[in-house]
CHARMM-style PDB file with segment names, atoms N, HN, CA, C and O in Angstrom:
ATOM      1  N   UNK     1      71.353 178.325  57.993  1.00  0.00      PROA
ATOM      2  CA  UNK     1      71.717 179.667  58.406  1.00  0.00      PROA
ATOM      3  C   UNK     1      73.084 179.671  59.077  1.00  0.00      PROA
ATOM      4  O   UNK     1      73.880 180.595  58.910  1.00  0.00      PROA
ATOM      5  N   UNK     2      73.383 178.395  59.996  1.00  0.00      PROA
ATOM      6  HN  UNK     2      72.737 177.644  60.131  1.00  0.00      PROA
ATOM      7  CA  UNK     2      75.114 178.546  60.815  1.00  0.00      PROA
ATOM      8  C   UNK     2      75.702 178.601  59.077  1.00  0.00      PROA
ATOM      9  O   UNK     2      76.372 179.502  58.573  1.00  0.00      PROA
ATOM     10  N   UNK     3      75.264 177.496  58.494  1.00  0.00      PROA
ATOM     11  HN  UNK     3      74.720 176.764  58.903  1.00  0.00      PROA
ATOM     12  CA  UNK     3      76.722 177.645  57.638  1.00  0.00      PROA
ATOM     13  C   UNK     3      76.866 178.904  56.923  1.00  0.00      PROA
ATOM     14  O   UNK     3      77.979 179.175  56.473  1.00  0.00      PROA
ATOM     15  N   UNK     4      75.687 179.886  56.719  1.00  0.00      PROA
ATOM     16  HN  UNK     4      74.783 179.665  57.084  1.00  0.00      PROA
ATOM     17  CA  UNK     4      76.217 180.660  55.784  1.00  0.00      PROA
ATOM     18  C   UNK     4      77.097 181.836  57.139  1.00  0.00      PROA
ATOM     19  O   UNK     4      78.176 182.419  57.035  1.00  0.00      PROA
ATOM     20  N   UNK     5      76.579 181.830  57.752  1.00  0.00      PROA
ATOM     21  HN  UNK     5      75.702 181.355  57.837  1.00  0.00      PROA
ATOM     22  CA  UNK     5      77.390 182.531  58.888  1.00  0.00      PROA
ATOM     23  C   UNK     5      78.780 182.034  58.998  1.00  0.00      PROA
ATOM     24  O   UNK     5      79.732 182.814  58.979  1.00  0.00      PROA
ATOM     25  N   UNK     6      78.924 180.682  59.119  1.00  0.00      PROA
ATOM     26  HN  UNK     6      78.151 180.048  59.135  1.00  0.00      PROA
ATOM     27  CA  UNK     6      80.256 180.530  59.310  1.00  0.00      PROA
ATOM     28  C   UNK     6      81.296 180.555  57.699  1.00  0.00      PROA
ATOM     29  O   UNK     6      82.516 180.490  57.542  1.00  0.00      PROA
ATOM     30  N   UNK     7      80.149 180.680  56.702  1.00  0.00      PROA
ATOM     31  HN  UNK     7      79.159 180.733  56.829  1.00  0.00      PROA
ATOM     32  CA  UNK     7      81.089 181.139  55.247  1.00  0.00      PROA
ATOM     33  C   UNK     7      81.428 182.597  55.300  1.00  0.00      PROA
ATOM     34  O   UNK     7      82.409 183.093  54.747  1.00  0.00      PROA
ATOM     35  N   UNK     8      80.476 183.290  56.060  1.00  0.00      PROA
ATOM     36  HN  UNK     8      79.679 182.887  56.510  1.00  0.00      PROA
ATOM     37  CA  UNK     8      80.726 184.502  56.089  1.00  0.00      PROA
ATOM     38  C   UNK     8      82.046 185.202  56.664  1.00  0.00      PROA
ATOM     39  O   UNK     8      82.869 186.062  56.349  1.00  0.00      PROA
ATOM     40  N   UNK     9      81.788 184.427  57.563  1.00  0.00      PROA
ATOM     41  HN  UNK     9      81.120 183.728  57.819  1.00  0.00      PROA
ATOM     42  CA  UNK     9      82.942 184.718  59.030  1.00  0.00      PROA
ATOM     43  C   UNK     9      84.643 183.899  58.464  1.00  0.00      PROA
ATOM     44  O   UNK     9      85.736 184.299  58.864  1.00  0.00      PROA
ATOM     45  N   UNK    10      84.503 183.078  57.778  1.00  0.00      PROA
ATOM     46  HN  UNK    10      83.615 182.753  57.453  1.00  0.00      PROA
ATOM     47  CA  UNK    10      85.924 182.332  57.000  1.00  0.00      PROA
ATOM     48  C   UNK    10      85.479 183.905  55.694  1.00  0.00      PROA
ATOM     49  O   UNK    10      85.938 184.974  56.095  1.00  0.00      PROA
ATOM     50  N   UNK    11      85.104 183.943  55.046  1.00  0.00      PROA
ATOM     51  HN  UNK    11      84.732 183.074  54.720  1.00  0.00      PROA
ATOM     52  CA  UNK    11      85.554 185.062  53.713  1.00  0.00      PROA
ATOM     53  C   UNK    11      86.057 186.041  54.725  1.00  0.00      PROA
ATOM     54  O   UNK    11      87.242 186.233  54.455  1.00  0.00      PROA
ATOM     55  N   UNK    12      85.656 186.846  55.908  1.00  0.00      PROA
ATOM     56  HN  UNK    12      84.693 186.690  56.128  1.00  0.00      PROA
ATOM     57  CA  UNK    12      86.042 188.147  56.391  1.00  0.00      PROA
ATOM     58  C   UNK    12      88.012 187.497  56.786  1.00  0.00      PROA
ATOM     59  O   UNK    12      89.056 188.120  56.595  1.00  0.00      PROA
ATOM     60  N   UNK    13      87.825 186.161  57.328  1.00  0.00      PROA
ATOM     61  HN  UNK    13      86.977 185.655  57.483  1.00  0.00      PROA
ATOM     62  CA  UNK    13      88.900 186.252  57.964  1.00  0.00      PROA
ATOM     63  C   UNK    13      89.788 185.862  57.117  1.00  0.00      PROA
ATOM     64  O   UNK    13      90.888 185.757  57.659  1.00  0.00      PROA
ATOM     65  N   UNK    14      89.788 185.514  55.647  1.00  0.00      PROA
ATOM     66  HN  UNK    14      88.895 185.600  55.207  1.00  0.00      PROA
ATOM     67  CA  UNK    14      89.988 184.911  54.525  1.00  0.00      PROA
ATOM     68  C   UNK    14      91.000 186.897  53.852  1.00  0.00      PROA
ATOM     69  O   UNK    14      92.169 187.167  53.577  1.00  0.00      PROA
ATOM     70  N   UNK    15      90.091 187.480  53.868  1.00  0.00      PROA
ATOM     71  HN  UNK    15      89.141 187.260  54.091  1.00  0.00      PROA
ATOM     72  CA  UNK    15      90.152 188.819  53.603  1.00  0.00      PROA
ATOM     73  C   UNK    15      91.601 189.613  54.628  1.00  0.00      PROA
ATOM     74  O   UNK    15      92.626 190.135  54.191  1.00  0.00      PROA
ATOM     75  N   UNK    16      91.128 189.416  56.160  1.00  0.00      PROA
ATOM     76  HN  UNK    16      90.295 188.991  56.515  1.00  0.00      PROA
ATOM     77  CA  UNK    16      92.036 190.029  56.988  1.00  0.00      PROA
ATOM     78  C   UNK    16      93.718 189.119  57.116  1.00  0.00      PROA
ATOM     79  O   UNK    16      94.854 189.570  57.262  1.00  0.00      PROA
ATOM     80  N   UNK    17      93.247 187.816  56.993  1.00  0.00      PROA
ATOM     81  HN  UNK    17      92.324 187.450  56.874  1.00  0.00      PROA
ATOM     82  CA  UNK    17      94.736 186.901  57.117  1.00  0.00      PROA
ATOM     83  C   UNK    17      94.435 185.624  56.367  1.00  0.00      PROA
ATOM     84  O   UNK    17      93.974 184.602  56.875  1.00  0.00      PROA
ATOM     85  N   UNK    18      94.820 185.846  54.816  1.00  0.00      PROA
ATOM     86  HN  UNK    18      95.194 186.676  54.404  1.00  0.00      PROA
ATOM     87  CA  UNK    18      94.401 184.935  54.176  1.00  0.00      PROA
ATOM     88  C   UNK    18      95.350 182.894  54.827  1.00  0.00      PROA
ATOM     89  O   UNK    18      94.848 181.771  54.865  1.00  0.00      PROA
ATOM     90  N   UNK    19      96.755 183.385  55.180  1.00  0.00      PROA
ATOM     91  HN  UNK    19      97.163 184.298  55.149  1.00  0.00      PROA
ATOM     92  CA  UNK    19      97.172 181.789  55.741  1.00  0.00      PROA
ATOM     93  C   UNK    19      96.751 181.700  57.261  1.00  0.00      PROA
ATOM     94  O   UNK    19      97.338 180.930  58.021  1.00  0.00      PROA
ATOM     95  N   UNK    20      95.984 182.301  57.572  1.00  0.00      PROA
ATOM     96  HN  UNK    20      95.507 182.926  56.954  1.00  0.00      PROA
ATOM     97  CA  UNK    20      95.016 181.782  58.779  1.00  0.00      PROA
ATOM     98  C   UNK    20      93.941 181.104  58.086  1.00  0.00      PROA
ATOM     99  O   UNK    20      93.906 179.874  58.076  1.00  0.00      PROA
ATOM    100  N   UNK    21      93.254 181.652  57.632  1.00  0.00      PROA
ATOM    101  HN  UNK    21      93.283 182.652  57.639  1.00  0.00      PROA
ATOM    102  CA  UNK    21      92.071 181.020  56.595  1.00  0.00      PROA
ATOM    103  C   UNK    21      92.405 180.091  56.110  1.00  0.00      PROA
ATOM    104  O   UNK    21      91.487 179.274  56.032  1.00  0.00      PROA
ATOM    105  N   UNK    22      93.432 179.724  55.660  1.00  0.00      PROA
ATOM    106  HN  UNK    22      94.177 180.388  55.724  1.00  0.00      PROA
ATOM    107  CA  UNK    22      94.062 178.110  54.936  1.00  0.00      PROA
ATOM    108  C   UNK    22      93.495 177.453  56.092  1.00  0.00      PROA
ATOM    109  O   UNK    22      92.481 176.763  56.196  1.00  0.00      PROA
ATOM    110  N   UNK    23      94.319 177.793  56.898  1.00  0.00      PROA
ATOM    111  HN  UNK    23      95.143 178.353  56.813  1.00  0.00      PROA
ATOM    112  CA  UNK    23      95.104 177.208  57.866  1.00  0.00      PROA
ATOM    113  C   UNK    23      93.493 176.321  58.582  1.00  0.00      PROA
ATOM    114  O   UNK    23      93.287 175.108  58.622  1.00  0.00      PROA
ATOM    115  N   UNK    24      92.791 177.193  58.955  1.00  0.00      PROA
ATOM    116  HN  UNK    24      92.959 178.178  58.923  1.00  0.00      PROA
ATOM    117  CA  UNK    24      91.771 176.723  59.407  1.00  0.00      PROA
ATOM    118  C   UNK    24      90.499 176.334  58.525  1.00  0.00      PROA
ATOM    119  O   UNK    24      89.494 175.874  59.067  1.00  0.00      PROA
ATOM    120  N   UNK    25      90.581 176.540  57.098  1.00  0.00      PROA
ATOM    121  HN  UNK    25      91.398 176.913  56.658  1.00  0.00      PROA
ATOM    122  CA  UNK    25      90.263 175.276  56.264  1.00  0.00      PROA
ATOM    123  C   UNK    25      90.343 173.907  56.282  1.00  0.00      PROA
ATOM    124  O   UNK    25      89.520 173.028  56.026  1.00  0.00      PROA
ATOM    125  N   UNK    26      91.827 173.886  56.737  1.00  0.00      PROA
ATOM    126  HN  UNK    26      92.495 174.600  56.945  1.00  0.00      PROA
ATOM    127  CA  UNK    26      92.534 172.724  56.619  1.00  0.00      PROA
ATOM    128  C   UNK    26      92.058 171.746  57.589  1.00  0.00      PROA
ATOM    129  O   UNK    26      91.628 170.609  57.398  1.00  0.00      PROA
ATOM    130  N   UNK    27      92.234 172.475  58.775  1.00  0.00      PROA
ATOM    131  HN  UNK    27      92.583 173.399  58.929  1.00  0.00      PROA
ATOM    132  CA  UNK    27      92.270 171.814  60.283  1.00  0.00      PROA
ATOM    133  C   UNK    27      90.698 171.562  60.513  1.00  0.00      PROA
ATOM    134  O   UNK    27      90.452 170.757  61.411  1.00  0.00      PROA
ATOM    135  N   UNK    28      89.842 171.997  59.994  1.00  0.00      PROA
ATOM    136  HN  UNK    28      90.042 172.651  59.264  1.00  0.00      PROA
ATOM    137  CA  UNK    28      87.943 172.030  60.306  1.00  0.00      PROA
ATOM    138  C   UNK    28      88.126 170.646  60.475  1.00  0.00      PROA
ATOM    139  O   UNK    28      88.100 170.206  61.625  1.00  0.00      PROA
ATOM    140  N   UNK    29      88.375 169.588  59.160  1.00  0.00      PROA
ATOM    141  HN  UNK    29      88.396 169.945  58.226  1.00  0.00      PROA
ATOM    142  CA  UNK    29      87.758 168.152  59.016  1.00  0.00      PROA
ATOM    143  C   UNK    29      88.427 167.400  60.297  1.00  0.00      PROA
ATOM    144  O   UNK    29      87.869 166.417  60.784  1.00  0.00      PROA
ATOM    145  N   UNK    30      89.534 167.862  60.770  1.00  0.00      PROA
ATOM    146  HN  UNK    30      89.987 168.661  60.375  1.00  0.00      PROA
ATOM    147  CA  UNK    30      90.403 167.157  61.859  1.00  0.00      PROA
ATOM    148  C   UNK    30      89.950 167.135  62.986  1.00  0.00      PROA
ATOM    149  O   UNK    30      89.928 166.120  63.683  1.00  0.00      PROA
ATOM    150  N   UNK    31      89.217 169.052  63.575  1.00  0.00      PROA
ATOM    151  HN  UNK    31      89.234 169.876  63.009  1.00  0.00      PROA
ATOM    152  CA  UNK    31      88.815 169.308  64.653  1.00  0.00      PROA
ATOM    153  C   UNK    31      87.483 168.640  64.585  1.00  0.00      PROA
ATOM    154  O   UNK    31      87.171 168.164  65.677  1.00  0.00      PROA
ATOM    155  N   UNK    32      86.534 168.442  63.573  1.00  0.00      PROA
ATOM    156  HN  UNK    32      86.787 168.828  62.686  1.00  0.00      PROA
ATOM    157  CA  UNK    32      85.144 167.601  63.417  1.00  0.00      PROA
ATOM    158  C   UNK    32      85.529 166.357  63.484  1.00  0.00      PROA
ATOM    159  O   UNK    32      84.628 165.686  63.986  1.00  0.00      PROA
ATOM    160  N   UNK    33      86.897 165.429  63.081  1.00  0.00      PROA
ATOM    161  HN  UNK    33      87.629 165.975  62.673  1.00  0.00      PROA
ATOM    162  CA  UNK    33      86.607 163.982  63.581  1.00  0.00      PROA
ATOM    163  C   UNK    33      87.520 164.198  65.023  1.00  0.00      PROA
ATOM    164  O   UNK    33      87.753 163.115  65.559  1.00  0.00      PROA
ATOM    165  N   UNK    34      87.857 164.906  65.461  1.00  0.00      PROA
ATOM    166  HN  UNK    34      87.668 165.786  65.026  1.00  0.00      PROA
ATOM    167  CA  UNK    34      87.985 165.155  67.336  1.00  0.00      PROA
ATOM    168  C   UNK    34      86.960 165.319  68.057  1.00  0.00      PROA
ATOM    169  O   UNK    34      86.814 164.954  69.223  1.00  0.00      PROA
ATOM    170  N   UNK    35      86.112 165.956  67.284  1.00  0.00      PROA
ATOM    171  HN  UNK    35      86.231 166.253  66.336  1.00  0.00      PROA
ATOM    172  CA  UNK    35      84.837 166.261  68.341  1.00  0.00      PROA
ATOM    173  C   UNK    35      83.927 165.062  68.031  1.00  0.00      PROA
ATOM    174  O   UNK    35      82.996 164.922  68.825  1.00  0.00      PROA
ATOM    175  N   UNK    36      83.993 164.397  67.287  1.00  0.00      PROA
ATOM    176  HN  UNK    36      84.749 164.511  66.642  1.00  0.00      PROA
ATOM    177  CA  UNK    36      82.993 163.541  66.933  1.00  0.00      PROA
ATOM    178  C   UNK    36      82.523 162.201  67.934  1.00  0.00      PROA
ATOM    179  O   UNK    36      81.365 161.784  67.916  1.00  0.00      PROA
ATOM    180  N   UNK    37      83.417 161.698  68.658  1.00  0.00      PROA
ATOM    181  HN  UNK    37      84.358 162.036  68.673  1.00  0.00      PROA
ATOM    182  CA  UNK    37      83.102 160.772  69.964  1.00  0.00      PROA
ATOM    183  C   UNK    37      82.419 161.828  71.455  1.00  0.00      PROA
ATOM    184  O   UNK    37      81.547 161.472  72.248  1.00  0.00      PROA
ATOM    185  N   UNK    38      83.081 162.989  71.435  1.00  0.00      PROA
ATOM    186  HN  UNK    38      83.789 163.277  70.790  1.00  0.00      PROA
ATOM    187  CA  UNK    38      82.319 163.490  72.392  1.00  0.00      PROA
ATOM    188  C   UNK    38      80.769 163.641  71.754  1.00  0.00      PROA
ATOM    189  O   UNK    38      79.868 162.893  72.135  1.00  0.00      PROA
ATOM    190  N   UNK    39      80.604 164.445  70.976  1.00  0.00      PROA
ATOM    191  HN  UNK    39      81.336 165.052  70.667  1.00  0.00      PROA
ATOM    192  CA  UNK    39      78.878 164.601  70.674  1.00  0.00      PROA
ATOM    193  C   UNK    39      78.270 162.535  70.503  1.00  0.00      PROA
ATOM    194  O   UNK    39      77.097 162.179  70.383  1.00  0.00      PROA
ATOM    195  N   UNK    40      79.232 161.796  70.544  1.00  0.00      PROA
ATOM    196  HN  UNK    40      80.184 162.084  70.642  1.00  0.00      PROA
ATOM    197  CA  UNK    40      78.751 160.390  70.418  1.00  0.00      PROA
ATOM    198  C   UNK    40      78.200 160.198  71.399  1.00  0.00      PROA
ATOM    199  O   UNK    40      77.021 159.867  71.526  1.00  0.00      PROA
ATOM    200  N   UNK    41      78.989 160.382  72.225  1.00  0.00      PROA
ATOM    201  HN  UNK    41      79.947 160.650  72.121  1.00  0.00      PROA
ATOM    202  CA  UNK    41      78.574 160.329  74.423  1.00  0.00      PROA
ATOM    203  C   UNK    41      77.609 161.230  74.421  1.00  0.00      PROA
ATOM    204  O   UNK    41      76.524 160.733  74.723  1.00  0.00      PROA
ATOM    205  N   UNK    42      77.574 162.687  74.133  1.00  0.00      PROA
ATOM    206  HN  UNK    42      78.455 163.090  73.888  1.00  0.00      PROA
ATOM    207  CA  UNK    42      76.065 163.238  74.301  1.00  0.00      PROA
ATOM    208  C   UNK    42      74.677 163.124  74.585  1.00  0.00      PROA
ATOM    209  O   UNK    42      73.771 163.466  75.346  1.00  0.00      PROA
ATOM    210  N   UNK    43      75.108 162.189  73.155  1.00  0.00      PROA
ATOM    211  HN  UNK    43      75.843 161.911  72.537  1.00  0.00      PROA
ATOM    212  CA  UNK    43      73.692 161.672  72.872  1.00  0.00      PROA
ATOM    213  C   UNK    43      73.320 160.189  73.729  1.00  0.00      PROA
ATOM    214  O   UNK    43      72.205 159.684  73.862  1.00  0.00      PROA
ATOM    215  N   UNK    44      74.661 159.678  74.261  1.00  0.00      PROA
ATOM    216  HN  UNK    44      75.566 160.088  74.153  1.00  0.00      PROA
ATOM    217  CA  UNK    44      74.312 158.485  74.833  1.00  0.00      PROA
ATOM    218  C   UNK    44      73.935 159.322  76.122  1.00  0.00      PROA
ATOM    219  O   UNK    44      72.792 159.046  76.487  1.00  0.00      PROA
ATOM    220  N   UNK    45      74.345 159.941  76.645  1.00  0.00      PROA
ATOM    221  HN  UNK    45      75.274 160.165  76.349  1.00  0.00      PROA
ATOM    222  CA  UNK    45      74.126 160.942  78.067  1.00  0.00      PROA
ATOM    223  C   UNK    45      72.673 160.936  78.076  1.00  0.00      PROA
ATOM    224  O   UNK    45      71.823 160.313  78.713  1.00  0.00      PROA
ATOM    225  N   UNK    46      72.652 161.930  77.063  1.00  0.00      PROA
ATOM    226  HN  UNK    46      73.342 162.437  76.546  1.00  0.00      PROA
ATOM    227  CA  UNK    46      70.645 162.377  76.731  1.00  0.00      PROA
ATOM    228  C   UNK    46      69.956 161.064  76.592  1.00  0.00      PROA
ATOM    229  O   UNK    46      68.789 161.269  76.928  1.00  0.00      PROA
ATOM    230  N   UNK    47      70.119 159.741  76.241  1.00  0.00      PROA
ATOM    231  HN  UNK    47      71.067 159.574  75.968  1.00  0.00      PROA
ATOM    232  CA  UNK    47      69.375 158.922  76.063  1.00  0.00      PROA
ATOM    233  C   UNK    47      69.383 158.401  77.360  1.00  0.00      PROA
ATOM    234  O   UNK    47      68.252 157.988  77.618  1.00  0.00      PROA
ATOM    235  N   UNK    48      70.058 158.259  78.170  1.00  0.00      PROA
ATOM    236  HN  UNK    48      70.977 158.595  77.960  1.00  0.00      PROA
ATOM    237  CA  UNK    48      69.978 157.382  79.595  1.00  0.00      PROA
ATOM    238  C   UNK    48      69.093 158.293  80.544  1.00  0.00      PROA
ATOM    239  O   UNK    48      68.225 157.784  81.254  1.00  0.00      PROA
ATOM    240  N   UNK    49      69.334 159.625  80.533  1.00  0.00      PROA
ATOM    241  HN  UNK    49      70.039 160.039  79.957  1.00  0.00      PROA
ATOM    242  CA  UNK    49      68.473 160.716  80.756  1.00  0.00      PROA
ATOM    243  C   UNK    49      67.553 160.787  80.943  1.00  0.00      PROA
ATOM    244  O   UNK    49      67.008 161.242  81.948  1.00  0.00      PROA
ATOM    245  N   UNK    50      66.952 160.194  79.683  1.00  0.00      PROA
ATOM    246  HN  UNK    50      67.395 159.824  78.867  1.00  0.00      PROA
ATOM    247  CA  UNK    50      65.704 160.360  78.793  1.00  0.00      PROA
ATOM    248  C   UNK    50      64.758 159.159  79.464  1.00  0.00      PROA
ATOM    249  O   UNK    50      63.648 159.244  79.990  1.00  0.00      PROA
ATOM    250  N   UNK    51      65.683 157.933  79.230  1.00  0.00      PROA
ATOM    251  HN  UNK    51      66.585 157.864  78.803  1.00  0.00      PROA
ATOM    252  CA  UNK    51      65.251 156.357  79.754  1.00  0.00      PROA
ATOM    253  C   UNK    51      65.065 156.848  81.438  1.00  0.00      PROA
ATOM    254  O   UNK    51      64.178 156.166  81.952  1.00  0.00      PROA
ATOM    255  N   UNK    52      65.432 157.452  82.026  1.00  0.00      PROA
ATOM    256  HN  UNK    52      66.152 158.006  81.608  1.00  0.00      PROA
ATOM    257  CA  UNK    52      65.726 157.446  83.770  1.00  0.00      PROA
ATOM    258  C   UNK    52      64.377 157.952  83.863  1.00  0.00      PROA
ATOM    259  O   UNK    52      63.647 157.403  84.688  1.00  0.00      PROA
ATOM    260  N   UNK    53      63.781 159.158  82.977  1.00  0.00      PROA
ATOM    261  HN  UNK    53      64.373 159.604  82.306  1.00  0.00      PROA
ATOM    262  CA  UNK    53      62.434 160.384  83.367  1.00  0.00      PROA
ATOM    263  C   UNK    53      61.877 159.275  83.092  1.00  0.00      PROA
ATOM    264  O   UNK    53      61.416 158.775  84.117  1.00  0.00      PROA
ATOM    265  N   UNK    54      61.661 158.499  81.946  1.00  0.00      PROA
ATOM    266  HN  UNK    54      62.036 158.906  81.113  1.00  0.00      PROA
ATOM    267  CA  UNK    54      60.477 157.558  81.381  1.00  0.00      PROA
ATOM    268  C   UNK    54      60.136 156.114  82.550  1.00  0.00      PROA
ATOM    269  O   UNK    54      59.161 155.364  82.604  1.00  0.00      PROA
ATOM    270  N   UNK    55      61.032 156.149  83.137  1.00  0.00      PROA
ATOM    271  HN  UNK    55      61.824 156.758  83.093  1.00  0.00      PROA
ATOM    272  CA  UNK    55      60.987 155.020  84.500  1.00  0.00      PROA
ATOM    273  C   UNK    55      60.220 155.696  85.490  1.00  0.00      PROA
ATOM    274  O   UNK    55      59.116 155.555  86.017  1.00  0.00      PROA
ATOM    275  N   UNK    56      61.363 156.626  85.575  1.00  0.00      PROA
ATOM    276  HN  UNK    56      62.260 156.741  85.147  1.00  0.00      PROA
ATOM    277  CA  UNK    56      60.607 157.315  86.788  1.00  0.00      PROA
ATOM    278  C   UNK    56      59.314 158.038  87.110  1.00  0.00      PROA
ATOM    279  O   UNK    56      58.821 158.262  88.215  1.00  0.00      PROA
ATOM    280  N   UNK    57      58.866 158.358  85.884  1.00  0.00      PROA
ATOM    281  HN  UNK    57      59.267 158.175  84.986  1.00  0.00      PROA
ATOM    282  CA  UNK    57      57.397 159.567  85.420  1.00  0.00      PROA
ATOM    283  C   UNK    57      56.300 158.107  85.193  1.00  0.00      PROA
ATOM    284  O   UNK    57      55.090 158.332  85.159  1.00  0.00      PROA
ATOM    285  N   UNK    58      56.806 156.636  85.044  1.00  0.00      PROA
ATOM    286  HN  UNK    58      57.789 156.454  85.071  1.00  0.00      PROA
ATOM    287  CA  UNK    58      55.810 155.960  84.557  1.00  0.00      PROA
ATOM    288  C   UNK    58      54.507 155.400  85.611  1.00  0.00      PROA
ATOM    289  O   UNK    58      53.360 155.111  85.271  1.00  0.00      PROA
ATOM    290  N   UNK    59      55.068 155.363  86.881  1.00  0.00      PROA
ATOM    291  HN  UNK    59      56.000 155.598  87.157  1.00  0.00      PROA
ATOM    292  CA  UNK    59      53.832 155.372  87.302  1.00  0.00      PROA
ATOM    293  C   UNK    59      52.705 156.585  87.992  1.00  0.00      PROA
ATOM    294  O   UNK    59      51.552 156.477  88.409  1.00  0.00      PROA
ATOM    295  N   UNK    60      53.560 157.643  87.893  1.00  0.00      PROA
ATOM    296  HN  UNK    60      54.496 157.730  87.555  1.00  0.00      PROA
ATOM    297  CA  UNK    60      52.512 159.077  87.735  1.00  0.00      PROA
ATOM    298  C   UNK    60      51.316 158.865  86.633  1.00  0.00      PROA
ATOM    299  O   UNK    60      50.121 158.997  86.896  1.00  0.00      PROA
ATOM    300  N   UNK    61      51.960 158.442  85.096  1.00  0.00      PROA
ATOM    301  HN  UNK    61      52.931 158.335  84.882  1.00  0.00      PROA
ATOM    302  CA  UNK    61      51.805 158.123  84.022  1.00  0.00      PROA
ATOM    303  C   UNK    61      50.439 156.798  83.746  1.00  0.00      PROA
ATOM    304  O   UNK    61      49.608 156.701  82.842  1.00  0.00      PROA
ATOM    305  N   UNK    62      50.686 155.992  84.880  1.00  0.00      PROA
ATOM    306  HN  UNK    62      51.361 156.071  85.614  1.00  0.00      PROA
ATOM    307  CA  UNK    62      49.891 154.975  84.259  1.00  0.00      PROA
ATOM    308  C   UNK    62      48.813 155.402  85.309  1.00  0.00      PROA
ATOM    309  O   UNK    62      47.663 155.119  84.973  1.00  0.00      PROA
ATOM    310  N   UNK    63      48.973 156.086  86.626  1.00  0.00      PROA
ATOM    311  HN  UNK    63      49.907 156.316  86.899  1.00  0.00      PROA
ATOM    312  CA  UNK    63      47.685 156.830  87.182  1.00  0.00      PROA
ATOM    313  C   UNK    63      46.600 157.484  86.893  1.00  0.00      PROA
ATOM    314  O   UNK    63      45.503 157.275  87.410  1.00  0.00      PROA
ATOM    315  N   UNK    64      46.895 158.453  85.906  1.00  0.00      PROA
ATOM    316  HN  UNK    64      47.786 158.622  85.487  1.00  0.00      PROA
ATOM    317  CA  UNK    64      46.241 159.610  84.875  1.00  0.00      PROA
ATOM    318  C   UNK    64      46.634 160.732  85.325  1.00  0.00      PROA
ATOM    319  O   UNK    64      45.939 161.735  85.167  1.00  0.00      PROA
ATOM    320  N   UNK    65      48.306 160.786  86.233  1.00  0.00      PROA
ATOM    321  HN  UNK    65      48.871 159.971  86.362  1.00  0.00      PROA
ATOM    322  CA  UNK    65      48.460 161.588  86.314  1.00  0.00      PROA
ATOM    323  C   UNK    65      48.886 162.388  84.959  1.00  0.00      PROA
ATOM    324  O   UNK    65      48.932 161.805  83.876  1.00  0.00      PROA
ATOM    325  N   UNK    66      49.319 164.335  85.166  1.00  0.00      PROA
ATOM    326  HN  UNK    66      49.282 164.810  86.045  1.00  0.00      PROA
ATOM    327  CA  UNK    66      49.896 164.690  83.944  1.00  0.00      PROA
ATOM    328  C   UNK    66      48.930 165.229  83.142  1.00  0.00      PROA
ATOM    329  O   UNK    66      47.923 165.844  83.492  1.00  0.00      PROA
ATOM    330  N   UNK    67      49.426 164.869  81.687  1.00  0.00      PROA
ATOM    331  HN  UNK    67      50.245 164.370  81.402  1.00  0.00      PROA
ATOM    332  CA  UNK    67      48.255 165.092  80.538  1.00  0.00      PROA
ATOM    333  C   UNK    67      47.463 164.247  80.260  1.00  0.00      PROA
ATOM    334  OT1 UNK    67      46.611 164.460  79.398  1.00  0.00      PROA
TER     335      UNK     67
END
């Protein structure tokens, strides 16, 4: 569903300023390998996160506390 939204949203702007629309054709694959080490860290973020609750919740956990 994003992508057809974002095909949608490139044809309108494709329509109103077609060498903007190049333009940011062009530049997508560049700005996706720029962003691509931050969402790398993300996920390392969310995993240490993730590891910290599972330490910390484990002996609630091995009590019967919880579910």
């Amino acid at each position: 569903m994003k992508a057809l939204i974002a095909f949608l949203l490139w044809c309108l702007l494709l329509a109103v300023s077609w060498p903007l629309a190049l333009l940011a054709l062009v530049l997508w694959p560049l700005v996706w390998l720029l962003t691509l080490p931050l969402r790398l860290l993300g996920i390392a973020v969310d995993a240490v996160f993730g590891l910290l609750r599972a330490v910390l919740t484990l002996p609630a956990r091995l009590l019967g506390g919880g579910r």
